[in-house]
C-alpha positions, -999 to 999 in steps of 0.1 A, spaced: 813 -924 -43 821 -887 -54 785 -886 -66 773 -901 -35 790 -870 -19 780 -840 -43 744 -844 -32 749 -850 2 767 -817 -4 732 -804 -17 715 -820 8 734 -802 35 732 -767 20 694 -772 16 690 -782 54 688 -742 65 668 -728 50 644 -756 54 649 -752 89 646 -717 95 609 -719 72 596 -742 101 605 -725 126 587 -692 107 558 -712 101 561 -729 134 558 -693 152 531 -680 124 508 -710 143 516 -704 175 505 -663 170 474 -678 151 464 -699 178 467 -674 206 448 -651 182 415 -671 182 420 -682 220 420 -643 222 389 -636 202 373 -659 228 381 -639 252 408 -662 271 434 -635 274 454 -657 300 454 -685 272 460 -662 251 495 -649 261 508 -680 264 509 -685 227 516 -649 222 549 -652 242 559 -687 229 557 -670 190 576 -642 205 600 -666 212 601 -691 181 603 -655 159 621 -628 183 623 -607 153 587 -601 142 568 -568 160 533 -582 152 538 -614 179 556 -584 202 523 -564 191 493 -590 197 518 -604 230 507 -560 246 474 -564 234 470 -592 258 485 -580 287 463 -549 283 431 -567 284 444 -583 315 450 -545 330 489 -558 333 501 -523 318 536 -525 329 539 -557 306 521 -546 279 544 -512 271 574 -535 272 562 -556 247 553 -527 226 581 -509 230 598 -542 218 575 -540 188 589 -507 177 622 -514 185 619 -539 153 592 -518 135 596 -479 143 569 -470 117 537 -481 137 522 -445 145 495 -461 161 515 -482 185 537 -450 192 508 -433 202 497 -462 228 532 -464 245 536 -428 249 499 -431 269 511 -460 288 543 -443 298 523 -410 313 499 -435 329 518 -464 343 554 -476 359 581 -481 332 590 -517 324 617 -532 303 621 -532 267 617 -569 268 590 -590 275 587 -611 312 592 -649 304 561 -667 313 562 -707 309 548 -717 271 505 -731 277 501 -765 259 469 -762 253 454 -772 217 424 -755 200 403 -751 174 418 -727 147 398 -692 134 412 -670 112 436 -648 127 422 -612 137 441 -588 152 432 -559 170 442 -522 181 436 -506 213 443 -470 221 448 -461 257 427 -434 271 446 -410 297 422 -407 322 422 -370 334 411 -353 363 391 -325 362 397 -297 385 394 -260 387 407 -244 355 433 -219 359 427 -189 340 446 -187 306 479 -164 307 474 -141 281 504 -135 253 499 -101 253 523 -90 282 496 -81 310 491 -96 340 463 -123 343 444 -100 362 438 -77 334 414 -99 318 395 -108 350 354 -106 344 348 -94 376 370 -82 406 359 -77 443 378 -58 470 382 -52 510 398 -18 515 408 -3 548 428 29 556 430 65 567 403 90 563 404 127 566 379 155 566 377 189 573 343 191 596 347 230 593 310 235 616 329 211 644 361 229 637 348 267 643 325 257 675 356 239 692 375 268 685 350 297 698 349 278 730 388 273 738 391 310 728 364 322 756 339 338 735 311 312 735 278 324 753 250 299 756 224 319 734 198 299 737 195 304 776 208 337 773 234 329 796 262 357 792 282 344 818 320 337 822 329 297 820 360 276 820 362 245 797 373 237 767 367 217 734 383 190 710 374 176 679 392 156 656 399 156 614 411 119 615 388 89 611 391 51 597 378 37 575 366 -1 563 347 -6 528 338 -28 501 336 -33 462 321 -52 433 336 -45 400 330 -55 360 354 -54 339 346 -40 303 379 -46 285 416 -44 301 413 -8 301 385 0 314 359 -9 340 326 2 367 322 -12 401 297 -2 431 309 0 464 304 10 500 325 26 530 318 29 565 339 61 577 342 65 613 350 102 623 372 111 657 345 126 685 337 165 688 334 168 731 328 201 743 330 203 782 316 241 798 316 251 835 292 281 838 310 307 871 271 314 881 262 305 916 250 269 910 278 262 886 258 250 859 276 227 833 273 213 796 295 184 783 287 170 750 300 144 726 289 137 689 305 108 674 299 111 632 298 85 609 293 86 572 290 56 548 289 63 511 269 40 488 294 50 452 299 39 418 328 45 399 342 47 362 375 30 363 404 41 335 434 15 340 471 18 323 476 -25 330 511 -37 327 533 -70 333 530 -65 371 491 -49 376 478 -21 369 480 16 378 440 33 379 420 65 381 385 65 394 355 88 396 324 89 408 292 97 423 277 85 457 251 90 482 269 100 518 246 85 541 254 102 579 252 90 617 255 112 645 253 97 678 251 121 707 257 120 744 250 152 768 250 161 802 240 192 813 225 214 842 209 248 839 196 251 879 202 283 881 175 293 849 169 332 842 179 333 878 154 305 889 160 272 902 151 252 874 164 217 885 188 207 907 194 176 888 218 174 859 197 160 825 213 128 806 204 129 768 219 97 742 204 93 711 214 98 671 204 120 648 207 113 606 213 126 577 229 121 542 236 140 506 251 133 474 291 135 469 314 127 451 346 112 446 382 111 424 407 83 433 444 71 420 461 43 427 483 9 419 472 -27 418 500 -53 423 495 -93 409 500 -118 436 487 -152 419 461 -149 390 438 -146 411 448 -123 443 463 -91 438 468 -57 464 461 -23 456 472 10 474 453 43 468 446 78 473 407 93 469 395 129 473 355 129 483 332 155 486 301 163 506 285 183 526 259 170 549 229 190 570 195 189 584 204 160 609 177 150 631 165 121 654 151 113 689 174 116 722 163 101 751 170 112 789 178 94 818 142 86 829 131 73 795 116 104 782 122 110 739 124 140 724 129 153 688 160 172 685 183 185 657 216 195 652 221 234 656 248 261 651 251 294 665 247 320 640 271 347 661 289 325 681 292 289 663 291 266 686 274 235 678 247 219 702 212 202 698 177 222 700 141 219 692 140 218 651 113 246 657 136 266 672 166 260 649 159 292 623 173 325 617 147 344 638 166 325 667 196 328 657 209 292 646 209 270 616 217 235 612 249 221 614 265 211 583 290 179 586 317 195 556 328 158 551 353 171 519 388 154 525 406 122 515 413 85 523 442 64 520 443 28 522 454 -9 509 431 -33 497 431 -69 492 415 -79 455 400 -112 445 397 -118 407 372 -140 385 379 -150 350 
């Protein structure tokens, strides 16, 4: 009898460990099974087996492993990272598996750290040797517009733009000395109409203006944050020079005039910039070509004409006259960063030019053209249009030179490319 009990004893201790080998070797099957329903591509199949080992052996990351792989092929994401963050939970030292779940957490919803029940499949197959396989997730990216890199070195992106472009408006000034003396020679009562020889007294008066406006443009390289050229182009819009004359002669003769001047420069400029954190303070210099618009409008009457009736009908002349000369130009300024790509400037530029020899074509009221230039007096500097043959020393005139020397200041708007 007490031997009868000593190996039942045995027989007992010997039960558990017997038990817990089927039930490894029960879940080894089950994860071989669903690994050649898997290489036949039956992925549904599949993770019915997958799950089922998962559960006979809750302790082994391979069945949690191959379990992912089959919700992945099955595009169930969510499913698949909790089965492989289960599977690292009991193996931590599976790079590659890190690697997939920290793809699948950028690129899908978070699931639990366990794995969804799913009812076992009881379907029987062939066995294949097992094969397992490792997938890596690509993160599918979307291009777009790169921004430009933010350079370490303290300056503002825009210091290391390629190319920059500009729209600049502002203030002009000028000194127009030519417009300046003839206004004054009139308001002062000692112009005389030389050129009719008409030494009479008059009443009138003149203005003229030093201001303007001005709108412009500008392309610009840059050749290292330092340093850069650019080409530009400003249309410069001068007030108007009206001079308004009654002759005191018996027919009252009159002149009223007004020339409106334009210039537009065509420039390049050498840039020297000091760039910080916030922009960039500049200096510029350069040379341009002043291109120059006059346009003219006259009325006049000269009836009474060496003492003959000439006309007794005032003459209407409109027409513009054109000119241009090389300048040249010395700005200062500083450029404030917005975004890496849109900044604002303010700025201060002398230019210098002086600008003669305009002619064109006026045309009077009945249609009539005539090729006229821009004259001064030589003794008493007014300014007023003439025959170019008659514009010479011998009669007493010479052209009228637009003394377009002065400064702008403006803002700008700046667009950078990188």
């Amino acid at each position: 009898m007490k031997n009868t009990l000593i190996s039942l004893g045995f027989l007992a201790l010997g039960l558990t460990p017997l038990g817990a080998m089927a039930q490894t070797q029960s879940a080894l099957e089950l994860d071989q099974q669903g690994q050649s329903i898997y290489q036949r591509g039956l992925y549904d199949k599949a993770t019915g087996y997958f799950l089922r080992a998962t559960q006979a052996d809750p302790n082994n990351a391979s069945y949690f492993e191959d379990l992912g792989n089959a919700y992945m092929k099955q595009n169930d994401q969510s499913d698949a990272l909790a089965a492989y963050q289960k599977s690292l939970q009991i193996n931590p030292n599976n790079p590659t598996l890190k690697v997939m779940v920290d793809n699948l957490s950028s690129t899908s919803v978070p699931a639990a750290n366990t794995a969804p029940a799913q009812s076992p499949s009881n379907d029987t197959v062939v066995e294949e040797p097992p094969v397992r396989e490792t997938y890596v997730v690509k993160r599918k990216v979307q291009r777009s517009r790169p921004e430009p890199a933010i350079s370490n070195d303290g300056l503002a992106s825009m210091d290391h733009a390629k190319f920059w472009s500009s729209l600049q408006f502002g203030y002009t000034y000028s000194t127009l000395d030519d417009f300046s003396t003839s206004a004054a020679n009139i308001n002062n009562g000692s112009y005389v109409n030389q050129d009719l020889n008409l030494p009479v007294s008059y009443t009138g008066s003149s203005t003229f203006s030093n201001s303007g406006i001005h709108l412009g443009a500008e392309l610009g390289i840059l050749l290292n944050p330092y340093m850069g050229i650019a080409i530009g182009g400003k249309y410069i819009a001068m007030g108007d020079y009206n001079a308004n004359v009654v002759y005191q002669n018996s027919l009252g003769d009159f002149e009223n005039e007004t020339l409106s001047p334009v210039v537009i420069p065509i420039t390049l400029d050498y840039y020297l910039f000091l760039p910080d954190s916030g922009g960039r303070f500049f200096i510029s210099a350069g040379l341009g070509y002043y291109a120059s618009a006059i346009h003219v409008s006259e009325t006049y009457s000269y009836s009474n004409f060496y003492n003959q009736i000439k006309s007794t009908q005032p003459e209407i002349w409109t027409g513009d006259l054109y000119s241009g000369n090389i300048g040249f130009q010395l700005g200062i300024g500083r450029e404030f960063a917005i975004t890496n790509r849109f900044g604002f400037s303010i700025y201060a530029q002398g230019h210098y030019s002086k600008i003669t020899n305009y002619r064109g074509t006026v045309y009077d009221q009945n249609g009539n053209s005539y090729d006229v230039g821009l004259a001064t007096g030589l003794t008493n500097g007014v300014v007023e249009i003439d025959g170019p043959g008659y514009i010479n020393s011998a009669n007493g005139e010479r052209y009228t030179t637009l003394d377009f020397v002065g400064f702008d200041l403006g803002i700008a708007f700046n667009w950078y490319t990188f």
